[in-house]
C-alpha positions in Angstrom: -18.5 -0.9 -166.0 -19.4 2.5 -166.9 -20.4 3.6 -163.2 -17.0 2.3 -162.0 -14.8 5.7 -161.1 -11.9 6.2 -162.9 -8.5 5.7 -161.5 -7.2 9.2 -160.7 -5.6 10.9 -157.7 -8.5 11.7 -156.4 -9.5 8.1 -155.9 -5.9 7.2 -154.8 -6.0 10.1 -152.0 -9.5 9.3 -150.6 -9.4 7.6 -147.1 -11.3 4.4 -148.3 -8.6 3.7 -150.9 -5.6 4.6 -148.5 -7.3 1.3 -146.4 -7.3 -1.0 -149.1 -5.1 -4.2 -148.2 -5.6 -5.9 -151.8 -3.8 -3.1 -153.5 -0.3 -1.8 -152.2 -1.7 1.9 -152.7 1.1 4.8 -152.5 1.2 7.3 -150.1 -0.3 10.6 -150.7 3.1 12.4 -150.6 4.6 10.2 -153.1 2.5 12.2 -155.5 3.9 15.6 -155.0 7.5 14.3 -155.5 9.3 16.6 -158.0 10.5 15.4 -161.9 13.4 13.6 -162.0 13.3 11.4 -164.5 12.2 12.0 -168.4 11.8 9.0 -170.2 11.0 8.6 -174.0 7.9 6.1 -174.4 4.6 5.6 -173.2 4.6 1.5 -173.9 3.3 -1.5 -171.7 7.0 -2.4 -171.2 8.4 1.1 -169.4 5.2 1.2 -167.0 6.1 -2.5 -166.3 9.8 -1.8 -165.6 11.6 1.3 -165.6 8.3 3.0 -164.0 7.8 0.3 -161.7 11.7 0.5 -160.2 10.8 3.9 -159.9 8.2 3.8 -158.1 9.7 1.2 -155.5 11.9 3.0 -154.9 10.5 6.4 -154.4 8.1 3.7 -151.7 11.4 3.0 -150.0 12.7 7.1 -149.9 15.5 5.7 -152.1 15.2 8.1 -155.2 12.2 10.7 -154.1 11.7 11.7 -158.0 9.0 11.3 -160.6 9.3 10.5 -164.3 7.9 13.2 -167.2 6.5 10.3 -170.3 7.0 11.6 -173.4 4.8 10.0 -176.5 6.1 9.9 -180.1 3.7 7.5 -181.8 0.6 8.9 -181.5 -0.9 5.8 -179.6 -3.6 8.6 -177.2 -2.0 7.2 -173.8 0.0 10.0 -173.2 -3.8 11.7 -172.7 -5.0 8.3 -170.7 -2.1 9.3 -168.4 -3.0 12.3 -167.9 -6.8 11.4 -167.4 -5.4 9.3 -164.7 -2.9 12.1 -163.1 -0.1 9.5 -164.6 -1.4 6.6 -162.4 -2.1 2.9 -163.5 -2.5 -0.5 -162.0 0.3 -3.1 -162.7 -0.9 -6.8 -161.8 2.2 -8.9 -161.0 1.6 -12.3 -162.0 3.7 -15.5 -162.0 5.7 -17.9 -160.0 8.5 -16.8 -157.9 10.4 -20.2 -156.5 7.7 -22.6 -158.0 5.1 -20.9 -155.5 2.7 -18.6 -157.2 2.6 -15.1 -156.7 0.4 -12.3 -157.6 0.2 -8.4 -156.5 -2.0 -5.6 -157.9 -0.3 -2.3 -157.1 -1.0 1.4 -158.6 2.3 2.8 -159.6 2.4 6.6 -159.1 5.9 7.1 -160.2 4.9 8.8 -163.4 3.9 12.9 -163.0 2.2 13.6 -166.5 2.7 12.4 -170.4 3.8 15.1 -172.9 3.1 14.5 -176.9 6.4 15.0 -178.4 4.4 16.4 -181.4 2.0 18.9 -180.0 3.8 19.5 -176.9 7.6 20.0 -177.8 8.2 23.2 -176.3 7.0 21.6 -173.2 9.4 18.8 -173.6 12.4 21.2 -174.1 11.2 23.1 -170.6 11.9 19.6 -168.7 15.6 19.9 -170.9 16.0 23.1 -168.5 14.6 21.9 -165.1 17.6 21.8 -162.1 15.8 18.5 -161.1 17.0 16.2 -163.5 19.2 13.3 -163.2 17.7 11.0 -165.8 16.5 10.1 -169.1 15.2 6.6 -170.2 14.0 5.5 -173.3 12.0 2.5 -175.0 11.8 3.0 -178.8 12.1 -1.1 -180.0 14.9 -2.3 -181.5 14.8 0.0 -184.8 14.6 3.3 -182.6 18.0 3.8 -182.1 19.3 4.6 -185.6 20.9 7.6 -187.8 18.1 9.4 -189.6 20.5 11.6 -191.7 17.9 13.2 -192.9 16.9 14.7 -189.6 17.2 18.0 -188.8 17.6 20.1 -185.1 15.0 22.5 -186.6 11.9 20.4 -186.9 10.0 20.7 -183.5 10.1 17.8 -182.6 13.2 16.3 -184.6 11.6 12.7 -186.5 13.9 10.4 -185.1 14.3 9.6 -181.2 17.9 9.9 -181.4 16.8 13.3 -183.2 14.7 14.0 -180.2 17.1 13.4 -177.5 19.7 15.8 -179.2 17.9 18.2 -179.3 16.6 17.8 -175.7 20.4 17.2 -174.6 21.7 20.2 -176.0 18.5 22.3 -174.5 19.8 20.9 -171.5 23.5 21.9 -172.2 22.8 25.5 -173.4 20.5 26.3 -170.0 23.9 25.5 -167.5 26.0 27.0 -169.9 27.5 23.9 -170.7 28.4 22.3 -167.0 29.1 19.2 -166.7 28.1 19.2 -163.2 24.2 19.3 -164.8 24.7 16.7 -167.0 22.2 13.7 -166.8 22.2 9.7 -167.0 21.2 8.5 -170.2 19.8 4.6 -170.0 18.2 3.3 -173.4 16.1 0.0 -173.0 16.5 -1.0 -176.1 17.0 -4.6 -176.5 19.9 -4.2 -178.7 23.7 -4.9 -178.4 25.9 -1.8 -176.7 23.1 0.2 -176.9 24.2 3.3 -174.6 27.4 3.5 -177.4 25.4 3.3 -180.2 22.9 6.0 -179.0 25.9 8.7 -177.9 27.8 7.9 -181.2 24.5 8.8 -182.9 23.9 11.8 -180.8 27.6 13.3 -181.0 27.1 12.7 -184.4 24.0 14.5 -185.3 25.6 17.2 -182.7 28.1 17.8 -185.9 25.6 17.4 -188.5 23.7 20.5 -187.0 26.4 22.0 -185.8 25.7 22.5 -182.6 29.3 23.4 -181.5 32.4 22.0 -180.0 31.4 22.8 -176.7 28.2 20.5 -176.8 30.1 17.9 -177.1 32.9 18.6 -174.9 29.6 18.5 -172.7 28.1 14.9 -173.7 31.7 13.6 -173.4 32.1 15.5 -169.3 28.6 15.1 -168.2 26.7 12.7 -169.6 27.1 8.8 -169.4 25.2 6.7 -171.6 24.7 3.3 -170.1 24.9 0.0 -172.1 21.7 -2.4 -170.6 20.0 -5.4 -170.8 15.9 -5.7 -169.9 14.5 -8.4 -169.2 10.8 -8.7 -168.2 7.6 -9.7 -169.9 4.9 -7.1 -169.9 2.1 -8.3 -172.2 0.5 -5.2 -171.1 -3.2 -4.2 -171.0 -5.3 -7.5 -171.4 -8.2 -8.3 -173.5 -11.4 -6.4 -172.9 -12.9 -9.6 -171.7 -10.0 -10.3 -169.0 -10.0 -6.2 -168.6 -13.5 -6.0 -167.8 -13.2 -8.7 -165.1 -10.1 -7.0 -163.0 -11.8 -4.0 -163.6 -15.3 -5.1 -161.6 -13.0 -6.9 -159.1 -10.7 -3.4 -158.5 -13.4 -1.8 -158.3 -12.3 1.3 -160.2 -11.8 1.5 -164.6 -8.2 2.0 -165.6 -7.5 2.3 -169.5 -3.6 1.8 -168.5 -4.0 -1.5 -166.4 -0.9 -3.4 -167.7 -0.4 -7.2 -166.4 3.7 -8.9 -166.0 5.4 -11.6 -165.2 7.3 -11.5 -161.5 10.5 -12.1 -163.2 12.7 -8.9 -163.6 16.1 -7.8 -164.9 18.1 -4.6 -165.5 21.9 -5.0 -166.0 23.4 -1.7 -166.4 26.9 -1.8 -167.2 28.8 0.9 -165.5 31.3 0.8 -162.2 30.6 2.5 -158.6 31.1 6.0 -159.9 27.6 5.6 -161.8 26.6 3.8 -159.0 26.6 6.8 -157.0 24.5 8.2 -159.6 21.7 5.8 -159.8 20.1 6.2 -156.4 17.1 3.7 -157.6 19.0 1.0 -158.3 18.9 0.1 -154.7 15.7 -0.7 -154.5 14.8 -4.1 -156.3 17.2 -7.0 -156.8 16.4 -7.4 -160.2 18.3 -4.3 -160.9 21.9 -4.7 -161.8 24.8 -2.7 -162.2 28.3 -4.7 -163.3 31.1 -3.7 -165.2 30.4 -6.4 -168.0 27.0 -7.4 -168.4 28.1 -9.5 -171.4 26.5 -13.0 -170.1 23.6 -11.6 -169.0 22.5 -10.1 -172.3 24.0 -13.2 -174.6 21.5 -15.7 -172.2 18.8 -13.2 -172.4 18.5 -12.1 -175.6 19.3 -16.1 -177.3 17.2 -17.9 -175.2 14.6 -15.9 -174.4 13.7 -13.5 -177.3 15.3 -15.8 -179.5 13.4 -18.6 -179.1 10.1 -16.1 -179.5 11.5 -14.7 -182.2 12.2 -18.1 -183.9 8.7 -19.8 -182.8 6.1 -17.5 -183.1 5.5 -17.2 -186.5 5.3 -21.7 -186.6 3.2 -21.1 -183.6 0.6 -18.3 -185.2 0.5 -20.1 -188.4 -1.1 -23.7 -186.5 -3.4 -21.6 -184.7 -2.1 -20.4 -181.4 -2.6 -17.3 -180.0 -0.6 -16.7 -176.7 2.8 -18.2 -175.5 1.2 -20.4 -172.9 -1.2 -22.0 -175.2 2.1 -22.6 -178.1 4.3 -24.3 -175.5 1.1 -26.3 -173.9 0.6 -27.4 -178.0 1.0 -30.7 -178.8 3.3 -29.7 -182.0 4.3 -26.1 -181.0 5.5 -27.4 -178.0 7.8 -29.9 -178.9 8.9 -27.6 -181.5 9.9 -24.7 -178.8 11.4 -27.7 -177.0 13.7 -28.7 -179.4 14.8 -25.2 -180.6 15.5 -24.3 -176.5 17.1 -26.8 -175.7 18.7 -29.2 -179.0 19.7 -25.9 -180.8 19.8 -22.7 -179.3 21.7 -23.8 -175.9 24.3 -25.7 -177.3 25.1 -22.7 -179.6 25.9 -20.8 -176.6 29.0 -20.3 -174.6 28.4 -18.5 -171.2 27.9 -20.3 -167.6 24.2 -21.4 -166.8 22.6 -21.4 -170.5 20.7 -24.5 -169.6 19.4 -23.5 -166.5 18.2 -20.3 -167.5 16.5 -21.9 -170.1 14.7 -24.1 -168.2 13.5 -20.8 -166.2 12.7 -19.8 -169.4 10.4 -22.7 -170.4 8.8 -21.6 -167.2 8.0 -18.2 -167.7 6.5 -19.3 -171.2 4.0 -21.4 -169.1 2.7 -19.1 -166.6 -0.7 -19.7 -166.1 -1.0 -15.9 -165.3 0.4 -14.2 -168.3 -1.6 -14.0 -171.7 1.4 -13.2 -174.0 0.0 -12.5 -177.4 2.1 -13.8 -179.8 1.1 -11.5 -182.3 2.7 -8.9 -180.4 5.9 -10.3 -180.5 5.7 -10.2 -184.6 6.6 -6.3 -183.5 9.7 -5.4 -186.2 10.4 -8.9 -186.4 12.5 -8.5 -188.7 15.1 -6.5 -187.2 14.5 -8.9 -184.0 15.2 -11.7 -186.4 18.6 -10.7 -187.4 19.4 -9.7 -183.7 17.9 -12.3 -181.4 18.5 -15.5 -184.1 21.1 -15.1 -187.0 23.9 -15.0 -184.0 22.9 -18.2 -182.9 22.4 -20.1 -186.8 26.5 -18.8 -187.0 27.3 -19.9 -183.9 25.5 -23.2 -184.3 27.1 -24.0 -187.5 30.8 -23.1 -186.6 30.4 -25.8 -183.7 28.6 -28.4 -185.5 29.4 -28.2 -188.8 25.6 -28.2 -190.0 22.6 -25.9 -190.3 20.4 -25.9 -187.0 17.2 -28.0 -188.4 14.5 -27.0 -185.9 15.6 -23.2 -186.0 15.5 -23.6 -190.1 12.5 -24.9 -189.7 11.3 -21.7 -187.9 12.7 -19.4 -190.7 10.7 -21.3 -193.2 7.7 -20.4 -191.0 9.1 -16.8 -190.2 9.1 -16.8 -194.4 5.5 -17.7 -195.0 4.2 -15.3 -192.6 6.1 -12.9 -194.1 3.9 -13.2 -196.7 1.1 -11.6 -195.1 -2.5 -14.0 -195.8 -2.4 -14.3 -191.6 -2.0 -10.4 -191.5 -4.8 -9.8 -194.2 -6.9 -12.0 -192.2 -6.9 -9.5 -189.5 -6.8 -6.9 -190.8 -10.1 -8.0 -192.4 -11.3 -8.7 -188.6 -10.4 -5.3 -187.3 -7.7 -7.1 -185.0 -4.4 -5.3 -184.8 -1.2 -5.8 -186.9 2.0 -4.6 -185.4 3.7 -3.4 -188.2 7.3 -4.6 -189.6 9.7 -2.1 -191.2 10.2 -4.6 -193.7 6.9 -5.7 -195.0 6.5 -4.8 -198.3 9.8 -6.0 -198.8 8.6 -9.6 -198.5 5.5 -8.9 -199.8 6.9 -7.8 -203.1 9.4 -10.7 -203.2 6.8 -13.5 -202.9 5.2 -11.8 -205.5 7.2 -12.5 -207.8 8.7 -16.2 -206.8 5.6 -18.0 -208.0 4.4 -21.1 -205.8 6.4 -23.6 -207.7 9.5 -25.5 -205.8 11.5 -23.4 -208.0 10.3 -20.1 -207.4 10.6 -20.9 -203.7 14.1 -21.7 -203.5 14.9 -18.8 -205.1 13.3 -16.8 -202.7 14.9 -18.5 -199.7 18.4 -18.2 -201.5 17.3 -14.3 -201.9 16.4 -13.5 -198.3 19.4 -15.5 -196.5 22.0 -13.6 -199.0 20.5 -10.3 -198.8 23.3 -8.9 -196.0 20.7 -5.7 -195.9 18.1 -7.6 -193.8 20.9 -9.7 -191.7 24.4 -7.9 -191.3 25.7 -11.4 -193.0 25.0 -13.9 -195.6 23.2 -16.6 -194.6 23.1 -18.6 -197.3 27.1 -19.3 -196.5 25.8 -21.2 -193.7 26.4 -24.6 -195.0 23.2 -26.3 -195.9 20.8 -23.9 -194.1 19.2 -22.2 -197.5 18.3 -26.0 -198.7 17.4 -27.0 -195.2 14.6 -24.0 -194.7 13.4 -24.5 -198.5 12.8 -28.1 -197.8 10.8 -26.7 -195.2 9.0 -24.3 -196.9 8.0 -26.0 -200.3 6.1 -28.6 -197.5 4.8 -25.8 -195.4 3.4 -24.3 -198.6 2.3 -27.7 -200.2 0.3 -29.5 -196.7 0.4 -26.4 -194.3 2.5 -25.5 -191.3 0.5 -28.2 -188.5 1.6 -30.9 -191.1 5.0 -29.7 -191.9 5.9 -29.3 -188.0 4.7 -32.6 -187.4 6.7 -34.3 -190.5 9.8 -32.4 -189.1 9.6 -33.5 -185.8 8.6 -36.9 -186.2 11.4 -37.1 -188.9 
């Protein structure tokens, strides 16, 4: 592996690699194309996505701009990029019209990756380049919040909503305040209204630092902030086993190889005017752009990321480890089954719910993908309240009852929350993605005791804390007995004997 070159322009330029027919390889020019684009994240899912649309685009002459990365988290591939002149192999995996499909292509739409924390000053140059016309970002569900303790000051502001006002109104102060050099802003977020939610909090922070009338005037002139809905998995770089073996068979070593699914959407809300604007939507029929993208986000975001959201922790705690192996379980697959299709479809009132979940039991089970399920434990919490609680309301306004199967999966959400499956890898060296709320949990089942008791009363203290959920659960009519039932037997036989009690119930 070692004597394998690494993926860099170089490589990409060299005659030999310009031949290749097993790789769509870009053109040498496509390289050289000026920034454009400045997008806030560095993760598997941008350079599976918004980099990818990109770069089709620039492939068709539709756009003819690159994209400036910009890392907050410290993760090191903001230097990877740059090792790699911003380059990186995406592997398109999956089945397209029940035929499978798979394409390895190097995606050259990124220029270079900037760390928002050594770098800022550089960050604030791309604020003042003529070039511009867009800003993306992918900062996970809890990014797009008021810090109030930010401050315009700190270089770089702590929060990204800190970070883009401050790079906004670099931008504003360098053409005097034109509205005519105004950009797009297009958060990928996967939260509700998320374009009105990030310009409320940058308008907002605009006043807290008093940065002046006219900025303001400016954002409100120049500078649209799109409401969207994403939808694509990007499990990202594989194992080092599964790694190692497209590495030998490309031929070249690239520590930014990041594998997805062929399924793709971006639904940008917005009418013709931003059309106009957006010269890459063009390029890719996955892309979007409707007045109301409503439906599209209520099916996405309930059937798909709800039932992860719902499942994974059942389907970590008896033993699986990817999303293919969970809904090929014997148990964890009925399991997803039911909460797809008995719970979480009924609860849901927009045209072709069952259909699309039926596409969405079959992007589960591509052979291609391995999903980690531990990934998806990323902030679960705040995905919790976003991608689930909707649908417990819902469900129980039509029927009158708790959803069983989805309570069962809070019980299990619950007990991982406890954090002996966390420990365990920790203790392994294997990663954790971290949750916001943690310690939280942690504290409360220290305190409840293992007794049926202390259990219920920490079930009746999560579902009425309106903190964690926006509402309180435990008005749902039955649902705090329903997931305690659930969790005294999870706790008493284990999770593989509670799931199968529940289903064979």
């Amino acid at each position: 592996m070692s004597e394998l070159p690494i993926l860099n322009r170089d490589l990409v330029c060299s005659a030999a690699f310009q031949a290749r027919e097993d790789v769509r390889v870009p053109a040498p020019e496509l390289l050289d194309l000026p920034e454009k684009v400045v997008q806030f994240g560095t993760g598997a899912f941008l350079r599976g996505f918004v980099d990818c649309f990109i770069d089709e685009a620039n492939r068709q002459g539709r756009f003819g701009g690159r994209i400036v990365a910009i890392g907050s988290t410290g993760s090191g591939r903001d230097r990877v990029l740059n090792e790699q002149d911003g380059l990186y192999t995406l592997c398109v995996e999956g089945l397209e019209e029940g035929r499978p499909r798979s394409e390895r292509r190097i995606v050259a739409s990124v220029s270079r990756a900037l760390s928002a924390a050594s770098a800022w000053d550089e960050v604030l140059a791309c604020a003042r380049s003529p070039h511009l016309e867009l800003v993306f970002s992918n900062t996970t569900e809890v990014g797009i919040v008021l810090d109030p303790e930010d401050d315009g000051a700190l270089q770089p502001p702590r929060s990204f909503p800190g970070k883009l006002t401050r790079f906004l109104y670099e931008r504003a102060r360098a053409f005097d305040f034109d509205p005519a050099y105004g950009v797009v802003v297009i958060p990928c977020e996967l939260i509700e209204d998320n374009g009105d939610r990030l310009r409320r909090i940058v308008l907002e922070l605009g006043e807290r630092w008093g940065l002046g009338a006219a900025f303001g005037r400016w954002i409100e002139e120049g500078v649209p902030f799109c409401n969207t809905l994403v939808d694509r998995i990007v499990p990202g770089t594989p194992g080092e086993a599964r790694l190692g073996e497209l590495q030998e068979t490309l031929g070249y070593r690239d520590g930014l190889l990041t594998t997805c699914e062929v399924y793709r959407l971006f639904a940008i809300q917005g009418d013709e005017a931003l059309r106009r604007r957006l010269a890459f939507a063009d390029a890719d029929p996955g892309i979007v752009i409707a007045e109301d993208i409503t439906p599209y986000r209520e099916r996405k975001v309930r059937l798909l990321n709800g039932t992860h959201s719902i499942t994974v922790p059942a389907a970590l705690l008896c033993g699986c480890e990817t999303v293919a192996e969970a809904v090929g379980h014997p148990l964890v697959g009925r399991f997803v089954r039911r909460v797809l299709f008995e719970e979480l479809v009924p609860s849901l009132d927009v045209d072709g719910a069952e259909a699309f979940a039926r596409a969405v039991l079959d992007r589960f089970s591509n052979p291609f993908i391995r999903h980690e399920l531990i990934d998806i434990t990323l902030q679960g919490t705040t995905k919790m309240r976003v991608r689930v609680v909707p649908s417990i309301l819902r469900y129980a306004v039509k029927t009158g009852r708790p959803p069983a199967a989805v309570a069962f999966g809070f019980a299990a959400y619950l007990l991982f929350m406890r954090g002996d499956l966390q420990e365990e890898r920790r203790r392994a060296g294997l990663h954790v993605p971290p949750d916001d709320r943690a310690e939280h949990f942690r504290s409360l089942w220290c305190s409840a005791g293992d007794d049926e008791g202390g259990l219920g009363r920490l079930v009746q203290a999560v579902c009425s804390d309106v903190s964690l959920w926006d509402v309180d659960l435990s008005a749902v009519p039955g649902f705090v007995r329903s997931v305690a039932d659930h969790l005294i037997r999870a706790c008493r036989d284990g999770v593989p004997a509670a799931l199968e009690a529940f289903l064979d119930g």
